[in-house]
C-alpha positions as a Markdown table, in Angstrom:
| # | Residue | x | y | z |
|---|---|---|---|---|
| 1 | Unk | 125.2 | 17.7 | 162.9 |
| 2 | Unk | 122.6 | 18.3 | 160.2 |
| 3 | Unk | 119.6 | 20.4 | 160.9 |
| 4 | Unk | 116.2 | 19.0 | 160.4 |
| 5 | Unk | 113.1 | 20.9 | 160.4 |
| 6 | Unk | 110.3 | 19.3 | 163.0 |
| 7 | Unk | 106.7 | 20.3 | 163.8 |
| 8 | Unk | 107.5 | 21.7 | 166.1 |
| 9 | Unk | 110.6 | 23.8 | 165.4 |
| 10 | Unk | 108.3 | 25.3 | 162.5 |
| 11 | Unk | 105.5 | 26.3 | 164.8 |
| 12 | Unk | 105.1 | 30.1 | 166.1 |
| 13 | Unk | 106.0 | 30.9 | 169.4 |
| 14 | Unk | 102.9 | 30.2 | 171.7 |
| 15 | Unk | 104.4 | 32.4 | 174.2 |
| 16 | Unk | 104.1 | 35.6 | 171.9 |
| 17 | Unk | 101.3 | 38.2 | 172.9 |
| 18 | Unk | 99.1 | 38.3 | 170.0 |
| 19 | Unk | 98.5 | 41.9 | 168.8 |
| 20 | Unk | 96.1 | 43.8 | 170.6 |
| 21 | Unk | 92.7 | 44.9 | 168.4 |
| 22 | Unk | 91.7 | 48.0 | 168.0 |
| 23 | Unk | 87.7 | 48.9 | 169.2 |
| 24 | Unk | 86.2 | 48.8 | 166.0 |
| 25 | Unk | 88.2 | 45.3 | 165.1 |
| 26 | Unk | 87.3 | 43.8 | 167.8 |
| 27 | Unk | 83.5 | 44.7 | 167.1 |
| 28 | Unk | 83.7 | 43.2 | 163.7 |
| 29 | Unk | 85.3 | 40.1 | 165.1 |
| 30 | Unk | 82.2 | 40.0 | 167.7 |
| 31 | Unk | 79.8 | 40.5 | 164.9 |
| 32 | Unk | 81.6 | 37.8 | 162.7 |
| 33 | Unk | 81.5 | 35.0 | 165.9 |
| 34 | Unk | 78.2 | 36.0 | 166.2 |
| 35 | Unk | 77.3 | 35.6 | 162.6 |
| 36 | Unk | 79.0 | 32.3 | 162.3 |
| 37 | Unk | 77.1 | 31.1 | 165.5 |
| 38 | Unk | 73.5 | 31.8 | 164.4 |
| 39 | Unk | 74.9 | 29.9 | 161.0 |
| 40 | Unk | 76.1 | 26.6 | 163.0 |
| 41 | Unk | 72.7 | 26.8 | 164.9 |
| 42 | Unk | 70.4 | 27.2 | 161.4 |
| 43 | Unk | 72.7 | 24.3 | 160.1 |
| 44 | Unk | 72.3 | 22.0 | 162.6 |
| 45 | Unk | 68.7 | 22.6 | 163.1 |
| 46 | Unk | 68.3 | 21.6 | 160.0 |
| 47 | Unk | 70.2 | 18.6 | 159.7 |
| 48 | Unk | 68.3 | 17.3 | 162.5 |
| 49 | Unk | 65.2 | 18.4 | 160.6 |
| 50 | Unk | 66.4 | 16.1 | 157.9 |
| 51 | Unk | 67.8 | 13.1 | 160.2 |
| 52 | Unk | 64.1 | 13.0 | 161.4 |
| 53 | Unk | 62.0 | 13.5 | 158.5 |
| 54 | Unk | 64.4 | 10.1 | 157.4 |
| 55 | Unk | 63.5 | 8.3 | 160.1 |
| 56 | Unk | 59.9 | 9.2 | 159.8 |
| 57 | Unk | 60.2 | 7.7 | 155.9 |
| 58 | Unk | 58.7 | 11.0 | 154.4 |
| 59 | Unk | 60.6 | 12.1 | 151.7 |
| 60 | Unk | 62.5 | 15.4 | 151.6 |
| 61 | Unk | 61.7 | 17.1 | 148.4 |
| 62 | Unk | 57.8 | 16.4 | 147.0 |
């Protein structure tokens, strides 16, 4: 019988407890979702800036 690797043989255990965070880990994680959040707003803001100044036929850049 030969042993072959699959996906799923070489995925983790989902049934593992991740490790718990400590306070101050758990802040920074808060403060880096946060961060990334207020990023993906900005960006999307403005690419829909851009879709409509497109649509409108004004250029971007004078």
């Amino acid at each position: 019988m030969s042993s072959i690797l699959t996906s799923s043989t070489m995925e983790p255990d989902a049934r593992k407890p991740r490790p718990a965070l400590t306070p101050e880990a758990e802040q920074a994680r808060a403060t880096r979702l946060e961060r990334e959040a207020a990023a993906l707003r900005e960006n999307l803001r403005r690419r829909k800036a851009q879709a409509r100044e497109r649509e409108a036929g004004t250029p971007e850049c004078p």
